[in-house]
N, C-alpha and C positions, 0 to 999 in steps of 0.2 A: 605646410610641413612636407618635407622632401619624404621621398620613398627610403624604407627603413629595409638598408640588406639582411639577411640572418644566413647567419654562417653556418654551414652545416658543423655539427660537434663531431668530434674526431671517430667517434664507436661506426656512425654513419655514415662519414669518409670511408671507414676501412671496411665494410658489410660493400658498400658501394662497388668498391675494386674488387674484393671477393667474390662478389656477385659477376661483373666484369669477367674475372678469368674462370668463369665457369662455362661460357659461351664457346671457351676456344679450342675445346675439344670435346664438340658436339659430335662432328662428322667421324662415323664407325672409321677403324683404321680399315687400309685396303691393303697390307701388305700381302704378296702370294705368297701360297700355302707353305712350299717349299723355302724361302727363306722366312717366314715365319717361325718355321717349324726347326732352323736351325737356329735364329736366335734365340730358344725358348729353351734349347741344349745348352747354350753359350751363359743363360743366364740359372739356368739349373745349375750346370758342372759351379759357377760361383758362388751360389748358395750350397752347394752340398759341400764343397769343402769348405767356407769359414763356419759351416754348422757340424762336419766332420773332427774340428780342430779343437772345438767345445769339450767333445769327449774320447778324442783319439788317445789321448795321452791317459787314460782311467787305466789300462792295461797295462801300461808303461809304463806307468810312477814308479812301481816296485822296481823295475830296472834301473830309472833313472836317480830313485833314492840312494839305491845301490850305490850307483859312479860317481854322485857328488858327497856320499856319507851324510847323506839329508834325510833321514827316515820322517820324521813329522813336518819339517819345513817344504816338503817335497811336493805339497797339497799345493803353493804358489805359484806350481808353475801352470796348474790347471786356473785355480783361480785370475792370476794377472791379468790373465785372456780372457774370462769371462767379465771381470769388472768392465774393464775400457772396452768389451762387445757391447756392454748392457748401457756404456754411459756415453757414446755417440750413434747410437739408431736413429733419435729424434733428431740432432743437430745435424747430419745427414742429409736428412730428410730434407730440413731444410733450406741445406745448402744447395741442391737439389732445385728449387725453385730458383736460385741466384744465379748458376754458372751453368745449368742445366742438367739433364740425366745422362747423360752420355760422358760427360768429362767427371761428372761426380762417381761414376763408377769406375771408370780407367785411374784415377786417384784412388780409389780404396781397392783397386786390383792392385797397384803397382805399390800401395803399403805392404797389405796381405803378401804379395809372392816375393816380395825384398826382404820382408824381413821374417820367413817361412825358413828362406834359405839361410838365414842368421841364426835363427833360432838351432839350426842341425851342424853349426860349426860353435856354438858356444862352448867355453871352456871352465865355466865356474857357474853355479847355480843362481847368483846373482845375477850372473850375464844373460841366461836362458830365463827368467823371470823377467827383467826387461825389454829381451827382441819380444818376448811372448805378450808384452801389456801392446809393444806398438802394432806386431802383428793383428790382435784384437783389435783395434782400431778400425784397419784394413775391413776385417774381417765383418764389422758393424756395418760397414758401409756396403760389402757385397749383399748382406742379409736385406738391409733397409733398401737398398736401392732395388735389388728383385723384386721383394713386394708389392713395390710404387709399379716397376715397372710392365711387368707379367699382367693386373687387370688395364693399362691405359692401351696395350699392344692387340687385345683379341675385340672383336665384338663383345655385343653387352649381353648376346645370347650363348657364350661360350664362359663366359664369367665363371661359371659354379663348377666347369670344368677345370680350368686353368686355377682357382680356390685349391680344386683338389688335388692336382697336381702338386702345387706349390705345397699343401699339409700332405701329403706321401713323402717329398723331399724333405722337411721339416722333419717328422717323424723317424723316416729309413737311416737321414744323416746320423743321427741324433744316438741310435741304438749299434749302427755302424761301424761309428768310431769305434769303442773298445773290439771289436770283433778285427779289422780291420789292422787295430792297435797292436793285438795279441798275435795275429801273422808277423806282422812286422817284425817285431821285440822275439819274437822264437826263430825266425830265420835270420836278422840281418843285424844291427842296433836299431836303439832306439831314436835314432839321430834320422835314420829314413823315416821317421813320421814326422819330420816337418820337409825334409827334400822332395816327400813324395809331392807337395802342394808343384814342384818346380814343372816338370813339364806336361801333367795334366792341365794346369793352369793356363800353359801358352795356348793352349786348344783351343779353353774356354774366349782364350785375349782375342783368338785370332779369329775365328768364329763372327764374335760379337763386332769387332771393326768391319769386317767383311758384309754381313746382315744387318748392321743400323738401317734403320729406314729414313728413307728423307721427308722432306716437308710433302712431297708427292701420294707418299703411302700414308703419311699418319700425321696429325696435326698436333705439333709439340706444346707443350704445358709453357706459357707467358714466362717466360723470366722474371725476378723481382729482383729491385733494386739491394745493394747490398745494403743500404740504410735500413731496410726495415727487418733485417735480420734479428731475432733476438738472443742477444750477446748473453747478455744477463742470466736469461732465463736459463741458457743451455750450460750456462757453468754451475747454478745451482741445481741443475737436472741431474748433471755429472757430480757435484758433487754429495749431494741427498744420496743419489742409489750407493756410491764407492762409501761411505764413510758405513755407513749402517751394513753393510755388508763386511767390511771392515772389521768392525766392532766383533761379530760373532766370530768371525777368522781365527781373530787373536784371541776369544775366550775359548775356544778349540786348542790352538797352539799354549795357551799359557794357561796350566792349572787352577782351579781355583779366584778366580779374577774377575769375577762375575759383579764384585762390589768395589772392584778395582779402577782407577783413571784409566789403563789401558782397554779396559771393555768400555765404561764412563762415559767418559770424554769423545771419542768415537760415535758410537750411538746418539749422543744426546746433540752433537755438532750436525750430524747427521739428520734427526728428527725437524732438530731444527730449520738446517736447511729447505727438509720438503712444504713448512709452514709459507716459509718466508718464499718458496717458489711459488704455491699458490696464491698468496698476494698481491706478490708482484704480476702472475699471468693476469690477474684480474683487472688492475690498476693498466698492465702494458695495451688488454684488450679494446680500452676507453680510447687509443694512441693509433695510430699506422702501423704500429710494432707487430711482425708476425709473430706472432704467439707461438711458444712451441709446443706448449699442452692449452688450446684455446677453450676458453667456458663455454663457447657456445657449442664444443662436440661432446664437453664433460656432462654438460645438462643432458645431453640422450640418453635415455634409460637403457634402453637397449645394448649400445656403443659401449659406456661405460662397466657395465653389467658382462660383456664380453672380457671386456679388459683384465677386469676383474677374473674373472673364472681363466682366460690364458695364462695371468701368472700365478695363479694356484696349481695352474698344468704344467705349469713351468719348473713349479716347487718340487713334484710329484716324479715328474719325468729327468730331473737333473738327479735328482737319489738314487732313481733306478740306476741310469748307468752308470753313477759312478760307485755305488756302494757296491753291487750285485759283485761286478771284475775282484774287488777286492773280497768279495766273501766268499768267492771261489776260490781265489787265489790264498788267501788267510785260514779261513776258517776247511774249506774241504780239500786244499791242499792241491789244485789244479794246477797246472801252467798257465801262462799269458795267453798261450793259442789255446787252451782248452776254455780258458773263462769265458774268451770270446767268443767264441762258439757256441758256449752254452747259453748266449744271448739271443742265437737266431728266436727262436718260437717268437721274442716279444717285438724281433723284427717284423717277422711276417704276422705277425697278427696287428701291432703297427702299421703296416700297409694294406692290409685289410679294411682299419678301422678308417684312413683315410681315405680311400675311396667310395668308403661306406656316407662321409661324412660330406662327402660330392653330392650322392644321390639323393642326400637327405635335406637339400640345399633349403626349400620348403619347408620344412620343420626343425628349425633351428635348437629350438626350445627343446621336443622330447630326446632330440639326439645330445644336447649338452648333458642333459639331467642323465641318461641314458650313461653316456661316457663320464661321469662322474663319479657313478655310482660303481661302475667299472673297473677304476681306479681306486674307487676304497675298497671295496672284495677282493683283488687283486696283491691292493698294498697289505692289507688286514691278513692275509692267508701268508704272503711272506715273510709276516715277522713273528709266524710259527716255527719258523726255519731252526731245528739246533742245532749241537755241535754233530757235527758228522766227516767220514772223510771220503772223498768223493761228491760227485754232485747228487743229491737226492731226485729220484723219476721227477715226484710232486711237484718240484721247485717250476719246471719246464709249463707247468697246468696254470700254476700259477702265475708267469710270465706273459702265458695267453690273454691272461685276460687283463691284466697291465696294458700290458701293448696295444688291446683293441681299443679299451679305453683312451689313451696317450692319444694315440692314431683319429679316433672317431671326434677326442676336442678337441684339436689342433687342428684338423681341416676344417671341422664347422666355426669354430671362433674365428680362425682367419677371415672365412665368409660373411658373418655376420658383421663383422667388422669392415669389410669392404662396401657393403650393401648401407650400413645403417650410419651414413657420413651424407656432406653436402659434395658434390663434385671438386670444388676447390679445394676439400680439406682432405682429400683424396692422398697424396705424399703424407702429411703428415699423420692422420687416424693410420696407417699403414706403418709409420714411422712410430709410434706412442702403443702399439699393437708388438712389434718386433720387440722395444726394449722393456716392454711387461713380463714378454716371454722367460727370457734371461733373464731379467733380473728377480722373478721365482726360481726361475732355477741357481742363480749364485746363493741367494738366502739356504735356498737348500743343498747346498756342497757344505755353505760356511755353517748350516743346522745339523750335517752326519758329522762334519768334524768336530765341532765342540760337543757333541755328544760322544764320540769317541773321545775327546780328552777327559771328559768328567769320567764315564764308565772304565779307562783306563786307572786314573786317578783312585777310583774304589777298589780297583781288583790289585794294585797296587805294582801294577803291569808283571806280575809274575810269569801268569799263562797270557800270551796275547791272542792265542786262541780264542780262548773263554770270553776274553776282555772284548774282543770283535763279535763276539757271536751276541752277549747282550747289546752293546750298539747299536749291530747291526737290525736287532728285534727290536729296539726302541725305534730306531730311525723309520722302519719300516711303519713302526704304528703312529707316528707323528704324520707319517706321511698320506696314511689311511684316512687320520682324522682333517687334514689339511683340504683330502678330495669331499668329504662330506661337507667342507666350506661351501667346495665348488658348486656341489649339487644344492645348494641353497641359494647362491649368490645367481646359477642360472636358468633362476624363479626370474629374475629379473630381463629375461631374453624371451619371458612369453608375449605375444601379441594376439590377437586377434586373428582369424582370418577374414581376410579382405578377399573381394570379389577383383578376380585378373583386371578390368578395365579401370576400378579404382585406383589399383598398384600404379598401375600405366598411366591414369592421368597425375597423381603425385609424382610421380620419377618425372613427368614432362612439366613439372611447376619446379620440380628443383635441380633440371638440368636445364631449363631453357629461358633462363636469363639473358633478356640484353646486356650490349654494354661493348667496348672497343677493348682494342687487344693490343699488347705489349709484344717488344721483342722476343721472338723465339728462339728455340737452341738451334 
């Protein structure tokens, strides 16, 4: 009887190549400090402004309600942006291994800043709601491609620093925008918050082409064939987050609706979708298919347990800024430039909490639970807030400790999430990390809006006052109970302490795979 071959099954073909391109950026990068240290500006300045854009326009909507005569539909123009931010991070990412990192980010700069400048010449609300979904787009791709980029560019001993970098910029952007928004909208229009992207952005372009490092300084990530793309996966990724998102939008915008096809239908199109992605990620993982949420990162407890608690941070921190502008603005009677202003405290304690959440890089677990608990005292004591005119001292006390919290999970989730992956799934746990972010925080824009339509709806919008000032107390206590999730969910981020030589020899089983290398970028 002749010798019997056995083919290997596709799950161990593709672990095999997996394994493969983890070898191939073994060697620390060598790039010098000085241009290190200017790419690291070139890829900041891109993440702070497609993370600025998220909620630059919170201060500005009232203006821009104003000019199109759009007072409730006027919430689109934030949202557009945030859906298509939330529903190309992952495909990004992946795109990212195919054509490489460097062209995959000059494509999502050169969306972002074309259609930045599009958005601040639009002449109907409809038009500025669609340059604002493409822009998004852009914008997804500068967020996701930082992420990837920022830990493959330092050493592995600089990592918890560069983490916290990146959660400062996450953070500072985030609380920024309205602040940022509200100068803007009081001295000039509201058309310079998107021009403003035009030539801060050449900086970032010019910068970054200038500092790429070559195959000399740092050893690029294998290219993957465009076959093993997954097509599928990422059109039901985009579609799951946008329709469920969706859905709450329109029960915000259309009263009462709640048992309606227009809430319905959405939602349940939606649900289904995320079913039918995890199915299919499971079935695609058996195949060569690059997975774009793969089972084999979803089964970490850890990884996912992060996941989970960044888009509860995400919930938490999108309500903030966008509610807060408007409750100053509504309910105490401020201007644009005064709302935003009265945002610094949850700036700087924001950046406080992410620096905090560097040092803490070693105790992931009591800093989560820590900063979760932060966020519900914070959110909990805000939605004390009543009717008043003017900004109340207290409000500022309260922002503190928002912000430190916001600050303290979003630098440590990012870390844990860097740390608790294989090296090859490095782009994308970075990629699936970004669009958790967002897309807590879209849920929570489209959860203050439909609770501003219902609490409208009962006050029978006489006082809009009033009608805001409940909202804004519900929203705030939804958002309290939402972080109490968190601090449960980041039970799931405890580990063990391991002894330093342990860590070091598992980081050296799961970065030091044989195996041949693919074309590089």
């Amino acid at each position: 009887m002749g010798d019997v071959k056995v083919l290997p099954h596709p799950a161990v073909e593709e672990a095999s190549t997996h394994n493969a391109e983890d070898t191939t950026n073994n060697e620390p990068p060598t790039i010098p400090t000085w241009r290190l240290t200017l790419l690291i500006i070139s890829l900041c300045i891109g993440l702070f402004l497609s993370l600025l854009d998220t909620s630059i326009v919170a201060t500005a909507l009232y203006s821009i309600s104003i000019d199109f005569n759009a007072t409730r539909s006027s919430t689109w123009v934030a949202l557009s942006y945030t859906l298509t931010y939330l529903g190309f991070a992952v495909p990004f990412a992946n795109l990212s291994d195919v054509i490489g990192r460097k062209h995959t980010w000059l494509l999502a700069f050169i969306l972002f800043f074309a259609f930045s400048l599009a958005c601040g010449f639009a002449k109907t609300l409809a038009q500025l709601v669609g340059f604002r979904a493409v822009q998004g787009v852009g914008g997804s791709g500068l967020y996701s491609l930082t992420m990837i980029l920022l830990p493959e560019i330092v050493e592995e001993r600089k990592k918890k620093w560069i983490s916290a970098v990146a959660g400062l910029v996450v953070a500072v952007a985030g609380v920024m925008g309205p602040v940022v928004g509200g100068v803007v909208t009081k001295y000039t229009t509201w058309r310079w918050v998107f021009w403003i992207n035009g030539p801060i952005g050449v900086i970032a372009a010019v910068l970054f082409l200038l500092t790429w490092p070559g195959e000399d300084m740092m050893k690029h990530p294998p290219r993957r064939s465009w076959k093993r793309l997954d097509f599928l996966g990422s059109f039901l990724l985009i579609a799951a987050s946008v329709l469920v998102v969706f859905a709450f939008q329109q029960a915000g915008l259309t009263p009462n609706s709640w048992t309606e096809a227009i809430f319905l239908t959405p939602l349940l199109t939606g649900l289904l979708c995320w079913l039918l992605l995890f199915i299919w990620e499971f079935f695609a993982s058996t195949h060569t298919i690059s997975t774009i949420l793969p089972p084999r990162l979803l089964k970490r407890r850890i990884y996912t347990s992060a996941v989970i608690v960044t888009t509860l941070t995400g919930f938490a921190n999108f309500i903030a800024i966008y509610s807060l502008p408007l409750h100053f603005q509504i309910v105490n009677g401020t201007s644009s430039l005064t709302a935003g202003v009265a945002l610094l405290p949850m700036l700087a304690s924001a950046a406080v909490g992410s620096i905090l959440g560097g040092l803490t890089a070693s105790h992931s677990f009591p800093a989560l639970a820590i900063a979760s608990a932060l966020m519900a005292l914070g959110s909990g004591l805000l939605s004390t807030l009543s009717l008043h005119h003017g900004v109340q001292a207290k409000t500022y006390g309260f922002e503190v400790l928002l912000g430190l919290g916001l600050g303290l999970s979003i630098s440590s989730s990012t870390l844990v999430a860097a740390t608790n992956r294989e090296r090859g799934d490095h782009a994308v746990a970075q990629g699936i990390v970004a669009q958790a972010r967002v897309l807590g925080g879209s849920i929570g824009i489209a959860a203050s809006s439909a609770i501003l339509g219902v609490m409208s709806t009962r006050k029978g919008v006489v006082d809009e006052r009033v009608a805001y000032t409940d909202a804004f107390s519900k929203t705030m206590w939804v958002s309290a109970v939402v972080a109490c999730a968190a601090l449960i969910f980041s039970v799931g981020t405890y580990k063990k302490a391991e002894k330093k030589q342990e860590v070091e020899e598992e980081e050296a089983v799961t970065e030091g795979h044989e195996g041949g290398s693919e074309k590089t970028v």
